[in-house]
C-alpha positions as CSV (number, residue, x, y, z in Angstrom):
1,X,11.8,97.1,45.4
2,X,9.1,99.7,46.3
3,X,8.4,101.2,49.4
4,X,5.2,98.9,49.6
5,X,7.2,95.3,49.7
6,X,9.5,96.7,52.2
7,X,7.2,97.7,54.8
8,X,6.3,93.5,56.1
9,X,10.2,93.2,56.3
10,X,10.4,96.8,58.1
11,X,8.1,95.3,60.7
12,X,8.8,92.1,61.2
13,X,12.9,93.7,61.6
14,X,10.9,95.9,64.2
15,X,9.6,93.0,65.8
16,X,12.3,91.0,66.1
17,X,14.1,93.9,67.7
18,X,11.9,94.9,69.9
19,X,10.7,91.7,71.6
20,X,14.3,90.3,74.2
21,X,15.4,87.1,73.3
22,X,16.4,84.5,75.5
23,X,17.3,81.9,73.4
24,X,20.6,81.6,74.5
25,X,20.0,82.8,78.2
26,X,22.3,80.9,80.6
27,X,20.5,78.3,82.5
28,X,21.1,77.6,86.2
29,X,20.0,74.1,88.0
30,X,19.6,73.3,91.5
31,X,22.3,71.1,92.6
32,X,19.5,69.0,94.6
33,X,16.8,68.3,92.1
34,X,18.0,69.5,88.7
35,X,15.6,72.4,88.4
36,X,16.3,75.2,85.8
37,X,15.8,79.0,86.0
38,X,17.4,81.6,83.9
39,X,18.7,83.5,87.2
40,X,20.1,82.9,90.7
41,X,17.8,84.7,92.4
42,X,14.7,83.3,90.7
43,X,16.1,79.7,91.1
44,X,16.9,80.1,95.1
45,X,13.5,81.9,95.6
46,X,11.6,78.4,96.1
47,X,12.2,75.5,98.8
48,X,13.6,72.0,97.0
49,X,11.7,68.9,97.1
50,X,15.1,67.4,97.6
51,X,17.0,69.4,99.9
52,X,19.3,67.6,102.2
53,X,17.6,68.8,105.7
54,X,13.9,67.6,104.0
55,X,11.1,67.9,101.2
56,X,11.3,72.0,101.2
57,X,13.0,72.5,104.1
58,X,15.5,74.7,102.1
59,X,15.9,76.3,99.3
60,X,17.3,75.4,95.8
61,X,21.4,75.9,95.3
62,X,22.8,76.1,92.3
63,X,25.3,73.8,90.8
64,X,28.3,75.3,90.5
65,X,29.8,72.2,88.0
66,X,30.4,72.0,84.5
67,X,27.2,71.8,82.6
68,X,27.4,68.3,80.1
69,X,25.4,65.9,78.4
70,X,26.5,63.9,81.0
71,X,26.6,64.0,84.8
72,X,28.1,61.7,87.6
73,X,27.5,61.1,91.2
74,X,30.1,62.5,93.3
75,X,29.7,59.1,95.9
76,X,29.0,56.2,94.0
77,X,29.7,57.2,90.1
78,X,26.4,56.3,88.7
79,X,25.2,58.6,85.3
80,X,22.9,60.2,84.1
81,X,21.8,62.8,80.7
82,X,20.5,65.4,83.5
83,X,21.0,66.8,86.8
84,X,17.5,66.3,87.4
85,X,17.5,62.3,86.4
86,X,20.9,61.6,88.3
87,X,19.4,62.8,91.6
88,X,15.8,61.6,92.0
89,X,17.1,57.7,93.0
90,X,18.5,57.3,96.2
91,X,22.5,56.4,96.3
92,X,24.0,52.9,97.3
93,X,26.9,54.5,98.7
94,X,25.6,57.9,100.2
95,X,27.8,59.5,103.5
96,X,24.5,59.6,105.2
97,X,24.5,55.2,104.5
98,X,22.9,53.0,101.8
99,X,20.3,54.2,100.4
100,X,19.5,57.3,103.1
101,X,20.3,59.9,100.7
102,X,20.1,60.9,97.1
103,X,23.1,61.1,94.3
104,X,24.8,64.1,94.3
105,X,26.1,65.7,91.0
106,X,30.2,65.7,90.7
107,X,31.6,68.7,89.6
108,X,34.3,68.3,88.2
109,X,33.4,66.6,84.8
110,X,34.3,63.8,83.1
111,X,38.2,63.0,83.6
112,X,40.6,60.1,83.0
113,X,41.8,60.0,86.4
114,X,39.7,60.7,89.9
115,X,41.8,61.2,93.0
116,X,40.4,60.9,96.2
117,X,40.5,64.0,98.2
118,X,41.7,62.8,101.5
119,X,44.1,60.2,101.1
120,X,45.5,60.6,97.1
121,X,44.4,57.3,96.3
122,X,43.9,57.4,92.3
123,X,41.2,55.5,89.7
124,X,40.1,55.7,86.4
125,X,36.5,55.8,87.5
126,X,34.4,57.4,90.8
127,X,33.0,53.9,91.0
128,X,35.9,52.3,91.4
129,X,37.3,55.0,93.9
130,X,34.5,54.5,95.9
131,X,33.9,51.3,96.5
132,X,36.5,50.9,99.1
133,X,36.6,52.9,102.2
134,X,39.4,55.4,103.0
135,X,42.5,55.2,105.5
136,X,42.7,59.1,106.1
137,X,38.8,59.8,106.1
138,X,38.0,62.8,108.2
139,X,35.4,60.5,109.8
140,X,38.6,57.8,111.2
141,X,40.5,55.2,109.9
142,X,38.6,53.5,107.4
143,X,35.0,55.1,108.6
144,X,34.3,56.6,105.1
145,X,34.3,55.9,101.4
146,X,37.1,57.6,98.8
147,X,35.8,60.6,98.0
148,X,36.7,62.2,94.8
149,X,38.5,66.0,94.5
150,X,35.9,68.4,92.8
């Protein structure tokens, strides 16, 4: 090969070297609405349209879970493909009451047991953990729903 078909590979090597990639930069979600930035800091600089105290009332916290093709509420055990899908419904069985709150990702992943953080109570499914209310819930006696150890 002469110098003169090696000089568009020379530069396009350039190129490619000099321009940062960030093909394969780690993505960060908010644990609230499911939206992406490639740092902390750029994803907690902006309120969230659903932050628990109100439509940007706070700012975006990231979720600290395992990132999947699938995610699951951590109240009632409803899926979803994305962070951002899973939380825009309101949940049936939210702390707050039916319906008075939105679904909030689970972090620990997808398991073949869930076991219910106050009482040990065990179930193949968050759904089916839930749907009962708890005998040790920090609330009192019954005043709460299962809910699952992250």
């Amino acid at each position: 090969m002469t110098v003169r078909h090696l000089r568009p590979i020379l530069i396009a090597a350039f190129l490619l070297l000099a321009v940062p990639f960030s093909l394969d930069a780690e993505k960060y979600y908010c644990r609230f609405c499911g939206n992406s930035a490639t740092s902390v800091s750029s994803l907690t600089s902006s309120n969230c349209s659903r932050h628990p105290h109100g439509a940007y009332k706070g700012r975006h916290q990231p979720f600290e879970g395992e990132i999947s093709g699938k995610y699951l509420c951590r109240y009632c055990g409803n899926s979803a493909s994305s962070i951002s899908s899973l939380t825009s419904p309101k949940c049936a069985r939210h702390p707050d009451g039916d319906y008075k709150g939105y679904h909030s990702p689970f972090k620990g992943g997808i398991a073949d047991r869930y076991t219910c953080r106050y009482c040990g109570n065990r179930s193949s499914s968050i759904s089916s953990l839930t749907s009962s209310k708890c005998s040790r819930h920090p609330d009192g006696d019954y005043k709460g729903r299962h809910l699952p150890m992250e």
